[in-house]
C-alpha positions as CSV (number, residue, x, y, z in Angstrom):
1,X,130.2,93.5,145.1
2,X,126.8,93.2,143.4
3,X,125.4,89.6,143.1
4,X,123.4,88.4,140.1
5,X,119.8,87.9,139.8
6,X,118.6,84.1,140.1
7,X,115.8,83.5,137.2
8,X,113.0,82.0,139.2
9,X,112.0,78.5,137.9
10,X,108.8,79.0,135.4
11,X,105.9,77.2,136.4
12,X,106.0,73.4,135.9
13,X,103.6,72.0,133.1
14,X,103.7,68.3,134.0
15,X,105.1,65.9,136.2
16,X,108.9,66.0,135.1
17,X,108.8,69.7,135.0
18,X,107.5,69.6,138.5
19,X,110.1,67.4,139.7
20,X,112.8,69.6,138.3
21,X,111.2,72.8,139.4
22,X,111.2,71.3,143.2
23,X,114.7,70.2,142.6
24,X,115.9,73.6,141.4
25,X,114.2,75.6,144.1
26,X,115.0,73.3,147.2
27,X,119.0,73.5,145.9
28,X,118.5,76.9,146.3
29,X,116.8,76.9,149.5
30,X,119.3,74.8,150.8
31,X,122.3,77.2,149.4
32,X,121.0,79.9,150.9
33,X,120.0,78.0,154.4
34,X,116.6,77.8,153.9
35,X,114.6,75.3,154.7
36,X,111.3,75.1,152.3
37,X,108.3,72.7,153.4
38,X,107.9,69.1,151.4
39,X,106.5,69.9,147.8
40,X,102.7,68.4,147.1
41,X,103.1,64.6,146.1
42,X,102.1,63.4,142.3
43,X,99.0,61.8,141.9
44,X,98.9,57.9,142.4
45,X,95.1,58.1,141.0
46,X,94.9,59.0,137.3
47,X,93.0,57.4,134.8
48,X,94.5,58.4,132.0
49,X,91.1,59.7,130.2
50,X,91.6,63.2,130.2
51,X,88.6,64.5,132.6
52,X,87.5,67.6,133.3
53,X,88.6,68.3,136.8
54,X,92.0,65.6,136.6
55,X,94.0,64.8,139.4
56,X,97.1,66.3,137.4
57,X,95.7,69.7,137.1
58,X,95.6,69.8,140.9
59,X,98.8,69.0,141.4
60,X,99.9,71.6,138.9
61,X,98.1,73.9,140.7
62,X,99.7,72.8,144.1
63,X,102.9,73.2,142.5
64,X,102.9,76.7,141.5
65,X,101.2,77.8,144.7
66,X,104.4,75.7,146.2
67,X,106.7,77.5,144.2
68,X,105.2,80.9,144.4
69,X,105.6,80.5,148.2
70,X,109.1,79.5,148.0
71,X,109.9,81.9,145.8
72,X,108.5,85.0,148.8
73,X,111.1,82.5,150.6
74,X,113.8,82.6,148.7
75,X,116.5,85.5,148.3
76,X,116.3,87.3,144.7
């Protein structure tokens, strides 16, 4: 019996995405008995003026190094 390949979330492009990404891949951590360290926190500290450098880029970037390491986790 062969089992089907799980798509891997694609990278998360703002904070919703982020959310649902973490969502996805802790359900199936936890399916599969797993247990995945906390996801990075969104930021509390935004302006809202776009700057170079925001506090959402860096917790875009924490998110896909999160997921990347779940996903050397995770079973395929």
């Amino acid at each position: 019996m062969t089992s089907a390949a799980v798509a891997a979330p694609t990278p998360a492009v703002d904070g919703a995405t982020a959310q649902a990404m973490f969502l996805a891949m802790q359900q199936r951590a936890t399916d599969a008995g797993i247990t995945l360290r906390n996801p990075p926190p969104e930021p509390t500290t935004c302006c809202g003026r776009g700057c170079n450098g925001c506090v959402w880029e860096g917790f875009l970037d924490a998110a896909e190094y999160w997921r990347q390491e779940a996903l050397l986790q995770l079973p395929g």
